[in-house]
DRENTORMI-109672 format. One record per residue (C-alpha): residue number from 1; x, y, z. Coordinates in Angstrom, 3 decimals, always signed. Layout:
BEGIN
n | u | v | w
NUM | X | Y | Z
...
END
This chain:
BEGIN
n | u | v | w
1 | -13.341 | -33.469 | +52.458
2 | -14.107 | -29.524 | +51.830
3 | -11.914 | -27.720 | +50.626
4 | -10.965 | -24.366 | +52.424
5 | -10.104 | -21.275 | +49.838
6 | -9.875 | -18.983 | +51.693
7 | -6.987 | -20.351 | +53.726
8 | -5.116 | -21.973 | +50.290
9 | -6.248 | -18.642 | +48.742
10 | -3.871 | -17.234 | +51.809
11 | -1.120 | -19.451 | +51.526
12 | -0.771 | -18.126 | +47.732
13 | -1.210 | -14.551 | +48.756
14 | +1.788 | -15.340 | +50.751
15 | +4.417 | -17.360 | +48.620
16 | +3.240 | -14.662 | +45.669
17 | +4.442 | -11.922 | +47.856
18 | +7.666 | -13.753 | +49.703
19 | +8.488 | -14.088 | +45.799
20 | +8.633 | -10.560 | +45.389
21 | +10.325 | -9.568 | +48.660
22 | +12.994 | -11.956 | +47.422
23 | +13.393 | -10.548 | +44.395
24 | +13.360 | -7.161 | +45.565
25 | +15.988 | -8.454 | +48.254
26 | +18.285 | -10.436 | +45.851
27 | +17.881 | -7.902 | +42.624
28 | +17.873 | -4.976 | +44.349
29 | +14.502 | -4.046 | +42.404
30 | +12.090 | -1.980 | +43.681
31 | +8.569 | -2.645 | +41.984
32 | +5.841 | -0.115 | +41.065
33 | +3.184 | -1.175 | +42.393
34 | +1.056 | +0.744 | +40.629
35 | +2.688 | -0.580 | +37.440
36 | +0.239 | -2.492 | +35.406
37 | +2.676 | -5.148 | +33.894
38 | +3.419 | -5.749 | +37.491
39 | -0.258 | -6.510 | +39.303
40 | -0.281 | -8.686 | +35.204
41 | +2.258 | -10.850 | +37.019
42 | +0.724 | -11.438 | +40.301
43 | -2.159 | -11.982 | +38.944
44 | -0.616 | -15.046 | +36.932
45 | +1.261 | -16.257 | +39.500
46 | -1.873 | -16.503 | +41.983
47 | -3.637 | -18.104 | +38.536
48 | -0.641 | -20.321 | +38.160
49 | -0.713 | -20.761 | +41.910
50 | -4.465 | -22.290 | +41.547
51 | -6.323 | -18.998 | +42.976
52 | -9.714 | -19.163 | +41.218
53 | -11.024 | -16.492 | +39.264
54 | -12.907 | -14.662 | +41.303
55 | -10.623 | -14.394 | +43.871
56 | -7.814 | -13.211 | +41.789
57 | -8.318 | -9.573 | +42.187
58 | -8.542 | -9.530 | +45.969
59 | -5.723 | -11.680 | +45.914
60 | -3.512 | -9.194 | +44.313
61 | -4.971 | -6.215 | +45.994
62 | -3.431 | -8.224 | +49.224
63 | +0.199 | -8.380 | +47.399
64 | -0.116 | -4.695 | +46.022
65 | -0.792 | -3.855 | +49.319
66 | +1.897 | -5.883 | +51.021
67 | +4.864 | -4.687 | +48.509
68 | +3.355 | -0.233 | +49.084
69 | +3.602 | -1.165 | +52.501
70 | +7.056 | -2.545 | +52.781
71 | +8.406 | -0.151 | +50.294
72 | +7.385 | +2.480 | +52.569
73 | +8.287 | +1.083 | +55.777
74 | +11.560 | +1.737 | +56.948
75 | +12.048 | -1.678 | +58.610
76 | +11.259 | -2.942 | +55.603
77 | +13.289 | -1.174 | +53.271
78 | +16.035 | -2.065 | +56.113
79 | +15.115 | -5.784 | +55.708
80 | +15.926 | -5.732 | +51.942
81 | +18.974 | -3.622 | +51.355
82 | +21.334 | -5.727 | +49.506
83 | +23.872 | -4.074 | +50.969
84 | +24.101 | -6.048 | +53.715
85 | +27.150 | -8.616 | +54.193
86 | +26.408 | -12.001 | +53.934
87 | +22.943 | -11.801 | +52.708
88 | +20.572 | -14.463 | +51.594
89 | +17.231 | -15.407 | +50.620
90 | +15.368 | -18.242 | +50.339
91 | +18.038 | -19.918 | +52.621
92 | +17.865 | -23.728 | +52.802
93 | +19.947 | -25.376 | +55.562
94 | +19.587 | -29.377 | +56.382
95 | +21.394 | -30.099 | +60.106
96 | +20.834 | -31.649 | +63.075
97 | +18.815 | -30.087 | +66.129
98 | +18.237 | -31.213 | +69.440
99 | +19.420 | -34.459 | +67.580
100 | +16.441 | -34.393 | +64.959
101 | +17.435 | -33.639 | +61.322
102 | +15.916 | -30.712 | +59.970
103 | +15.591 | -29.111 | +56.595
104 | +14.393 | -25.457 | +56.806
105 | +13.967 | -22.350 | +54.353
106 | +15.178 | -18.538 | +55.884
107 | +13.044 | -15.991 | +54.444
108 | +15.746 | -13.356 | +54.566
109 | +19.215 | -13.554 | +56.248
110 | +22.097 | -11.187 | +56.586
111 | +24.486 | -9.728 | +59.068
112 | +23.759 | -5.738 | +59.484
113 | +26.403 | -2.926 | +60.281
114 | +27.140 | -3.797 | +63.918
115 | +28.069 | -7.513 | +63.332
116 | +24.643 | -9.340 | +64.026
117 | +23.490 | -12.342 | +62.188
118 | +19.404 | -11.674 | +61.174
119 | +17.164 | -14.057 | +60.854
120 | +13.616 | -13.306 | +59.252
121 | +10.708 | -14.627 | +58.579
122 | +8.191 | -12.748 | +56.643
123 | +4.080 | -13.546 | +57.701
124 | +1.351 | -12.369 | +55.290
125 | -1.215 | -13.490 | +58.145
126 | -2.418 | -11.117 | +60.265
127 | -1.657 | -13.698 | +63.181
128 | +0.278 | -11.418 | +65.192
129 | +3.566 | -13.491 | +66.320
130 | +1.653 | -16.643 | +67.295
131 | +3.601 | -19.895 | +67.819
132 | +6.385 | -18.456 | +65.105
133 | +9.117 | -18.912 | +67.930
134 | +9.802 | -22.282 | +67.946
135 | +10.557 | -22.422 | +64.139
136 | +12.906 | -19.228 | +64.074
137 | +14.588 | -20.725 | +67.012
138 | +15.219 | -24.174 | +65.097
139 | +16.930 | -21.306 | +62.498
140 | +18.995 | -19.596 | +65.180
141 | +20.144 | -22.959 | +66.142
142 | +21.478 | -24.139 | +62.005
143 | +22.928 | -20.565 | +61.500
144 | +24.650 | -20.844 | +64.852
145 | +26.732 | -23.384 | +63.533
146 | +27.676 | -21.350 | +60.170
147 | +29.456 | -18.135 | +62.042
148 | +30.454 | -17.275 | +65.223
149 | +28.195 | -13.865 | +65.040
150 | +25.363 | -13.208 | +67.520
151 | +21.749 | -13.696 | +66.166
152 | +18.735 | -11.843 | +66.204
153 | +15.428 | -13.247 | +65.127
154 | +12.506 | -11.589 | +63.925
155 | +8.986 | -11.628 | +62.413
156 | +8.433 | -8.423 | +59.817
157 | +4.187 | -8.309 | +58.775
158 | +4.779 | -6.813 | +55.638
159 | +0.561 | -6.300 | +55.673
160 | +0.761 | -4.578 | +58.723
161 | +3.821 | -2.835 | +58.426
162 | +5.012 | -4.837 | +61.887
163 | +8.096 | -5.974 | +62.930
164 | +8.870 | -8.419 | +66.381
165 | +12.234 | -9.369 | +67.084
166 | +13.973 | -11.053 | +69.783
167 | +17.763 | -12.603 | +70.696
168 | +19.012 | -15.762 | +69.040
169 | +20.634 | -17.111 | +71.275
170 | +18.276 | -18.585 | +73.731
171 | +18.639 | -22.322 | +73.090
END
């Protein structure tokens, strides 16, 4: 069986930088990028993560670039404020849907200024919104049952600087 590294290469690009959006989110940090202590860190977490050497440094160019981009995009910046009432990261719910049990993880939750419930998922590919619907829709459907507040989904491309969103409340 070969083994694809680019696409596990990815994947690791990805959890390295959800890692850092949470603790941006949940510590109210906000990272130099440009910090050298701080690219130190990716870098072991991608080696820790199983990145091989030679793809290290292209690997955390991808985070660097993902965390300058989201610290300058207001949606992003948005996305992270702790400020936000009943906010969460990392969320793991286990309930029933459509009669199936389900376990899931929420990127990033909260409920913003007018009273909506967010849910977020954050994509490192640059896959557009592509079959992402069905999963933040299985979200919608455990956080309906936590509060009586609408919901709003949405997709935020921190690599991109792109942001889709759509009502909750569909199913």
């Amino acid at each position: 069986v070969e083994f694809d590294w680019a696409t596990e290469t990815a994947r690791h690009v990805g959890t390295v930088v959800h890692r850092e959006l949470q603790r941006m989110a949940r510590d109210r940090a906000r990272p130099d990028p440009a910090d050298p202590r701080m690219r130190q860190r990716w870098e072991h977490e991608l080696a820790e993560l199983g990145v091989p050497p030679e793809l290290r440094s292209a690997s955390r160019a991808r985070v660097t670039s993902a965390i300058e981009r989201t610290l300058v995009h207001e949606r992003g910046r948005w996305l992270l404020d702790a400020s936000h009432r009943a906010s969460a990261t990392e969320l793991e719910l286990t309930g029933r849907v459509g009669g199936e049990l389900v376990r899931v993880v929420i990127d990033r939750t909260f409920v913003d200024e007018a009273g909506v419930r967010w849910i977020v998922d954050y994509k490192t590919s640059r896959h557009e919104d592509a079959g992402y619907r069905p999963q933040l829709e299985r979200y919608a459907a455990l956080m309906r049952k936590l509060g009586p507040e609408p919901v709003r989904l949405g997709l935020y491309f921190p690599l991109l600087e792109a942001w889709r969103e759509w009502p909750g409340d569909s199913s």
